[in-house]
N, C-alpha and C positions, 0 to 999 in steps of 0.2 A: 151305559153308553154316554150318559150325559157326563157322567162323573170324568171318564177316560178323556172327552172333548176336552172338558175346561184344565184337566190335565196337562193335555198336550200343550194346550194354551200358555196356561202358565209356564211351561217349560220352553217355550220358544220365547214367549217374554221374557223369561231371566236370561236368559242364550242372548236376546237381543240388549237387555240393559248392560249386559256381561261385556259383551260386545262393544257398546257406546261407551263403555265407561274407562275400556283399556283403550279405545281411540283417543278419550278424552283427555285421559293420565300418560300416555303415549305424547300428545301435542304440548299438555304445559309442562311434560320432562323435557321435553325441547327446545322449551321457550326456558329454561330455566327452574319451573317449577317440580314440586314433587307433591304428587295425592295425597291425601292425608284418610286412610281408611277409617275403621274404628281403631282397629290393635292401633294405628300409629298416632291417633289422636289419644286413645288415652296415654303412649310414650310422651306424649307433647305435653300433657297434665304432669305427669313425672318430672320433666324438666330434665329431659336425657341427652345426654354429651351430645349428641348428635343436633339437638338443637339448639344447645348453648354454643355450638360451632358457629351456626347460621342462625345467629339470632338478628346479625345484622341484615340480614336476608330477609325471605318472605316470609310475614309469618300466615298461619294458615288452619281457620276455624271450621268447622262444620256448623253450618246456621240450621236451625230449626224455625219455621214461620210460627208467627204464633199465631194460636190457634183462635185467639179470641178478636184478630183483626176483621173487618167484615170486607167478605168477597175473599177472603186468605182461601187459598186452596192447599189440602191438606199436604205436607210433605212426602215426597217421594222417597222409599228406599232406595237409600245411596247417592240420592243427589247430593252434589260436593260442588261447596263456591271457597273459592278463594282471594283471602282478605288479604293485603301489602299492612294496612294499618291493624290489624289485630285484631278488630272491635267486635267478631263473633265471639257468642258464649263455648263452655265447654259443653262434650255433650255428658247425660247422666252418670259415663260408666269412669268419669273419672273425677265425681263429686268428692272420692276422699280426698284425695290432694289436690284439689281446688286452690287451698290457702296457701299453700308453698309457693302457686302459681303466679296467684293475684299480688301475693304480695310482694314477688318481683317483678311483675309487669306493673304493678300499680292499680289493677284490677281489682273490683268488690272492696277496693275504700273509697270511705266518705270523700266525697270532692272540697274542695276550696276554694272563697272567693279571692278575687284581683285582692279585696283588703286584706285578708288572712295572708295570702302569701308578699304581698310590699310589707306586713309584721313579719313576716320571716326574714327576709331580706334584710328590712332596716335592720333587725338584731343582729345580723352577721358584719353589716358593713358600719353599725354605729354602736359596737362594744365598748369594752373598756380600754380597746389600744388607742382610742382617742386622744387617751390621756396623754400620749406621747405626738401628738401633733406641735404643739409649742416648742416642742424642744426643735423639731424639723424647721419651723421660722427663726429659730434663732440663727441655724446656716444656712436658711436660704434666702430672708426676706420677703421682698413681693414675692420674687420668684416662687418660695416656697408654697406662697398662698395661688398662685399662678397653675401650679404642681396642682394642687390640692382640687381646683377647677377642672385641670387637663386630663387626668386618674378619674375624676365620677365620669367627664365625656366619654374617653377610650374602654374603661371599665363596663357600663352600660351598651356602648355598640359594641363591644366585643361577647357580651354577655347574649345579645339577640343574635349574633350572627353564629355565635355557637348553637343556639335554638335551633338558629335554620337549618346546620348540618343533620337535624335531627330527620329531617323530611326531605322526602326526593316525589318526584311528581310520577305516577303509575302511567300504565296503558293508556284509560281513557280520561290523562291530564289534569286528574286530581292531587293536588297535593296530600299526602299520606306519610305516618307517623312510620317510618321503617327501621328506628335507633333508638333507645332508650337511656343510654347513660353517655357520661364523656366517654368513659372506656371503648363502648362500642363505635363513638366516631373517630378515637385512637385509631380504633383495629379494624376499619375501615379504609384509612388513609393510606395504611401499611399493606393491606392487602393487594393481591395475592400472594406477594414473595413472605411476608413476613406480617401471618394473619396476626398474629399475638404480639409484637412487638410493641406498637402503641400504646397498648392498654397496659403492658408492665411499666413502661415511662410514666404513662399517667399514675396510677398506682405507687409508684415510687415515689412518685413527686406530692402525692395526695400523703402518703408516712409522714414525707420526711415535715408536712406541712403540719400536720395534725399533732405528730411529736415535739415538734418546735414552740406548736403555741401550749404546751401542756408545759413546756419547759418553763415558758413565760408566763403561766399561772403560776407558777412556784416563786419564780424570779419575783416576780411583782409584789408577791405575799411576803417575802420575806424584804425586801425593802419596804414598801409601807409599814412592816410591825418595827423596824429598828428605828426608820424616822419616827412613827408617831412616839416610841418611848426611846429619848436619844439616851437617859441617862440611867437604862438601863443596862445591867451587867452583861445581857443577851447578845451577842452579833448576828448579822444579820446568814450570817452561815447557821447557827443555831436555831434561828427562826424559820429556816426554809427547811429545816432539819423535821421543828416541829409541824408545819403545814404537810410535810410528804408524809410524817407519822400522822395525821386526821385523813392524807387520801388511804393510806393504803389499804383499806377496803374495797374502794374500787375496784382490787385484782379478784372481786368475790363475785362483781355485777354481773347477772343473766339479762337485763334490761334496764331502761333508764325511766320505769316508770313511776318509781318513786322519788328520782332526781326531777322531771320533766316538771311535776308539782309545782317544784320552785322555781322556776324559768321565767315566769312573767313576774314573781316579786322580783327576783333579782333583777328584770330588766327595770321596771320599773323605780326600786332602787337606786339604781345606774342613773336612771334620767333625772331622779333627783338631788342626785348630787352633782347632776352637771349643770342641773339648773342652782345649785350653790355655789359653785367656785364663779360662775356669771355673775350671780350676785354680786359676790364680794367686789369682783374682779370692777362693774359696775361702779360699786361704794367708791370707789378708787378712781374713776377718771381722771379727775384732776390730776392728779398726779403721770398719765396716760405719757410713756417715753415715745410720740410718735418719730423724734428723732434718730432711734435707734433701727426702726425699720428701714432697712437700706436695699438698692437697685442689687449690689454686688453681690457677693457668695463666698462661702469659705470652700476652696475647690477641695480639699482634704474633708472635710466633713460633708458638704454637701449628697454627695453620693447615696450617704447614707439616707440624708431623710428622703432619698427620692422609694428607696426600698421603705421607710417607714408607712411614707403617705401611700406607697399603692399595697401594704399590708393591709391597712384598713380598709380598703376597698376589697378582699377577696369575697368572690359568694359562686365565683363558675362551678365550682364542685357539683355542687347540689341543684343548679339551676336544671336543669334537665329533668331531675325527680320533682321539682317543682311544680315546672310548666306540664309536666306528664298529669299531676294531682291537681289540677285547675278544671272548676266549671266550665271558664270560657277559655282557653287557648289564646284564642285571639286577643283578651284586655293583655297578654303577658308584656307584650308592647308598652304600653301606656303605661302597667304598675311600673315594670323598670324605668320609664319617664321620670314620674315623680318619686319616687323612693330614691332616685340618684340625686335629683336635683334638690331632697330635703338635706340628703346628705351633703349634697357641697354646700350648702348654705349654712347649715347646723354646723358643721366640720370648719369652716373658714374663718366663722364668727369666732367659736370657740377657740379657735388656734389665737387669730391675731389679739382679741379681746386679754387670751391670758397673756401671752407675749408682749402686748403691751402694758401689764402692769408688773411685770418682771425684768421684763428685757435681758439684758445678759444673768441676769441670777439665776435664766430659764432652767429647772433642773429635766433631766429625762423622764420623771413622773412629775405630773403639772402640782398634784395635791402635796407634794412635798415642798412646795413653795407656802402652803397658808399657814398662817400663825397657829401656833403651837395649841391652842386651847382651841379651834375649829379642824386641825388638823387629825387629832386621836382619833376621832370622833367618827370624820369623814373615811379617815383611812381603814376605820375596822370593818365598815359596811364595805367597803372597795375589795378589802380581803375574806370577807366573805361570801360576796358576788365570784372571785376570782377560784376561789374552793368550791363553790356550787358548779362552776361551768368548768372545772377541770374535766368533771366525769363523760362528759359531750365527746370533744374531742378524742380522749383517753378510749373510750368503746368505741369511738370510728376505728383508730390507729388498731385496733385489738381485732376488730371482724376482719378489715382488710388481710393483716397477717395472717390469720385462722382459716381465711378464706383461702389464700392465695401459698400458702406453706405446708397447711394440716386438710384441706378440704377440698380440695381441688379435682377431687375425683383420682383415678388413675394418677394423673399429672401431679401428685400432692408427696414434695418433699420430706412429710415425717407422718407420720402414722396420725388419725381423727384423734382429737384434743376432747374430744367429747365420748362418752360409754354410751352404750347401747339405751343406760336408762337417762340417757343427759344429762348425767355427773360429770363434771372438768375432772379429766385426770391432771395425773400430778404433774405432768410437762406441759400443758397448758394453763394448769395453775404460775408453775415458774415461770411465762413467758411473760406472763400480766406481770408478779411482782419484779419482776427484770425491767419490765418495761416501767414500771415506776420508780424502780432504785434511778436507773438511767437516766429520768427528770430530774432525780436531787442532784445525782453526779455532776449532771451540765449546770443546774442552776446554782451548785456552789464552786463551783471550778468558773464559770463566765456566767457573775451576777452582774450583767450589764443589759439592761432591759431595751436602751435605743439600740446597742450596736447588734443584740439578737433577734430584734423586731426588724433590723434593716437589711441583716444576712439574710433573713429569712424570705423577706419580701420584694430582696433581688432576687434570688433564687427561684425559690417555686412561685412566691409572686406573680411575678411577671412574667415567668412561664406558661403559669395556668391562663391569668387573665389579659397576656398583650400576646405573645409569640404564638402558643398553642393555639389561640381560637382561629386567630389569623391566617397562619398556615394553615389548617384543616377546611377554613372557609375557601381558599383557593386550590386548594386541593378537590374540594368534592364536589364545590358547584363552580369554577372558572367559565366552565361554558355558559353559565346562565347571567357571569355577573354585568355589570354596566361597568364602563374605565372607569367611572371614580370608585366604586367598592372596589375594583383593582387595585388603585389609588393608594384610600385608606388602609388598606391591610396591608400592602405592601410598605405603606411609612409606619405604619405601628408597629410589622415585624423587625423594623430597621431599630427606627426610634428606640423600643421597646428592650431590642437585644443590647444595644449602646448601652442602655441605662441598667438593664438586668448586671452586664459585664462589669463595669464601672462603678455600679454600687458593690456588688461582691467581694471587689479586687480591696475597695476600702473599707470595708463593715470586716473582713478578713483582716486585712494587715490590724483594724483597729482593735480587734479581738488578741491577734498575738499578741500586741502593744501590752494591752490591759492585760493578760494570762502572767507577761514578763515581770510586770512593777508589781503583779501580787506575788508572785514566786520570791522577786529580791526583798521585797519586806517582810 
């Protein structure tokens, strides 16, 4: 009899949690929300089209208390909370694909501090396209160095105010992480009418960004090898012949972790030979042409270095994976503070410093101004920094298409590039080595390293980092903003589009130029 009681018991309790719990899933399907059971939370560990729909949505854990808090009271069967910022665990039953999970939300890796990620930072925005700052003061002048100031300001608040699109404030007035990449604030903005549109513009623009400077690793390395040895029989068409023959292995790369090894020598490298051409540049004041630094501009080239200088400023891409992999969230603020303002400082000095000890001899790589016996020297470490960081951008350029052409689930263009046992077949083997011929192709057909640093950095440049954040920022928070963030996004997307247009029209016409006089000779 007793046994029958507690029978009944139990059965009217699950009758009644059964009960509370489709009221429950019943209210947040109406607010918006959808339960997340067991079956559907381990779909949610799979990372099934259905979520990747709504990812820009809620996302939605099942928490377990832990048990070794004191006063915890033990979990209930089927109690379900739902999280807007992600921050619950999975539960046990979808511990195998855990890692697939975390590691595109960002979950279960090591955090990083404000210093780790302002080293990341700098590395993006104080490369090796530095080198082509001097050439930008030779047609701008102050102005150019003016430029150089204006790019770290609008670069940096454009950089945080994308941040912000990441968060939107919940129910009870928390601000909460609800975006994870630029993509998904793309495909936010476009939403409802056109969920997907954004994120293919961004996407597109991240190719054609990624492709371009892979172009300009090539470009560079084969001018540096002709200048450092003039009076050798090699051209510099030859040389960039031989640099594509040292990458093409890259079409073999599964990861970059045997690349990554080298990334801090090479950065480091890099710093020391900028702190060499300073040197010299130093040795030489006397000689300092501050006469040549002039108010005016050359309106036919200027254009270009305004696409130069905000080349060197790109890092929105990856800000977002960034600020997600931070300890503190909150220092992301302040690293972008001084990581920009090292940057204009570091970036201003070295511009005008070389510019004035060349002045008009300013060539479009700076190291091809020092004499001949400090020249080799400097130029072969610069080309080998230039070979090491090809493989970066090259495997971005390469997952994104795999991603978005061969993998895409259902929606995928050409059949998975990958077997069953994670062998590249042989059409996604071709797509890599295509995608490498396609770097020699551009960089021997327009070896012009400023006017493809300047196409480039009107282009996606200043899409990524003046128009796109700006737009997105009054698109998604307008209601929350004050008039002057009105203000400034509104002149940035103005400003920003003037200059994108206007650089293009002439980094373009200057490219035909140069494409014609190599054809007639």
């Amino acid at each position: 009899m007793a046994t029958l009681i507690r029978s009944k018991i139990s059965n009217v309790a699950t009758s009644v949690s059964n009960k509370s719990q489709a009221k429950v899933s019943g209210m947040f399907a109406r607010m918006g929300f959808q339960a997340a059971t067991d079956e559907e939370a381990v779909g949610f560990a799979h990372c099934d089209d259905l979520d990747l729909e709504h990812r820009q949505g809620l996302q939605m854990d099942i928490l377990k208390s832990d048990a070794s808090e004191e006063g915890a009271e033990p979990p209930v069967e089927g109690d379900i909370h739902y999280q807007r910022d992600g921050t619950g665990p999975l539960p046990p039953s979808a511990s195998k694909d855990e890692g697939v999970c975390s590691e595109l939300s960002g979950q279960g890796k090591p955090k990083i501090t404000a210093w780790e990620a302002g080293w990341n930072v700098t590395n993006a925005i104080q490369g090796m396209f530095v080198l082509g700052l001097p050439y930008a003061i030779l047609h701008g002048g102050y102005l150019g160095l003016f430029l150089i100031i204006f790019a770290a300001v609008v670069c940096c608040y454009t950089g945080k105010i994308l941040i912000g699109c990441l968060y939107e404030e919940n129910e009870d007035g928390e601000i909460v992480r609800v975006r994870d990449s630029y993509v998904d604030i793309a495909n936010a903005c476009c939403a409802p009418r056109f969920p997907k549109l954004g994120g293919r513009i961004v996407n597109v623009a991240q190719i054609i960004e990624l492709v371009m400077t892979c172009i300009l690793y090539v470009v560079v390395s084969g001018n540096l090898m002709y200048n450092s040895f003039p009076n050798s029989p090699v051209s510099q068409k030859s040389w960039s012949i031989i640099a594509t023959a040292v990458l093409l292995p890259c079409a073999f790369l599964k990861n970059l972790k045997a690349v990554s090894k080298f990334s801090l020598l090479c950065t480091l490298a890099h710093f020391v030979i900028n702190v060499l051409v300073i040197a010299y540049c130093l040795s030489r004041a006397r000689d300092w042409a501050w006469d040549k630094v002039k108010f005016y501009i050359d309106v036919k080239k200027f254009p270009i270095s305004i696409g130069i200088i905000v080349f060197s400023y790109t890092s929105q891409i990856f800000l977002p994976s960034l600020e997600g992999n931070m300890q503190n969230p909150k220092e992301f603020h302040c690293m972008m503070n001084w990581t920009h303002i090292a940057a204009c400082i570091l970036k201003g000095l070295f511009a005008l410093v070389a510019y004035l000890t060349w002045a008009d001899e300013t060539k479009e790589v700076i190291t091809d101004n020092l004499p001949s016996t400090i020249r080799a020297v400097v130029n072969i470490f610069l080309v080998a920094k230039a070979l090491l960081s090809y493989p970066l951008p090259f495997f971005a350029a390469v997952e994104v298409l795999e991603r978005s052409l061969f993998q895409d689930g259902n929606r995928a263009f050409f059949p998975n590039c990958y077997g069953g046992d994670g062998r590249l077949k042989s059409w996604g083997l071709t797509l890599r080595c295509g995608l490498v011929v396609f770097t020699l192709l551009m960089a021997i057909y327009v070896p012009h390293f400023a006017l493809l640093m300047g196409l480039t950095g009107s282009l996606t440049g200043a899409g990524l980092c003046f128009l796109l954040p700006s737009l997105f920022h009054l698109k998604l928070l307008w209601r929350k903003l004050l008039w002057h963030h009105v203000f400034f996004d509104v002149a940035i997307f103005v400003i920003g589009g003037i200059c994108s247009v206007s650089g293009f029209i002439h980094s373009l016409e200057g490219l035909i130029e140069a494409f014609r006089t190599s054809s007639d000779e």
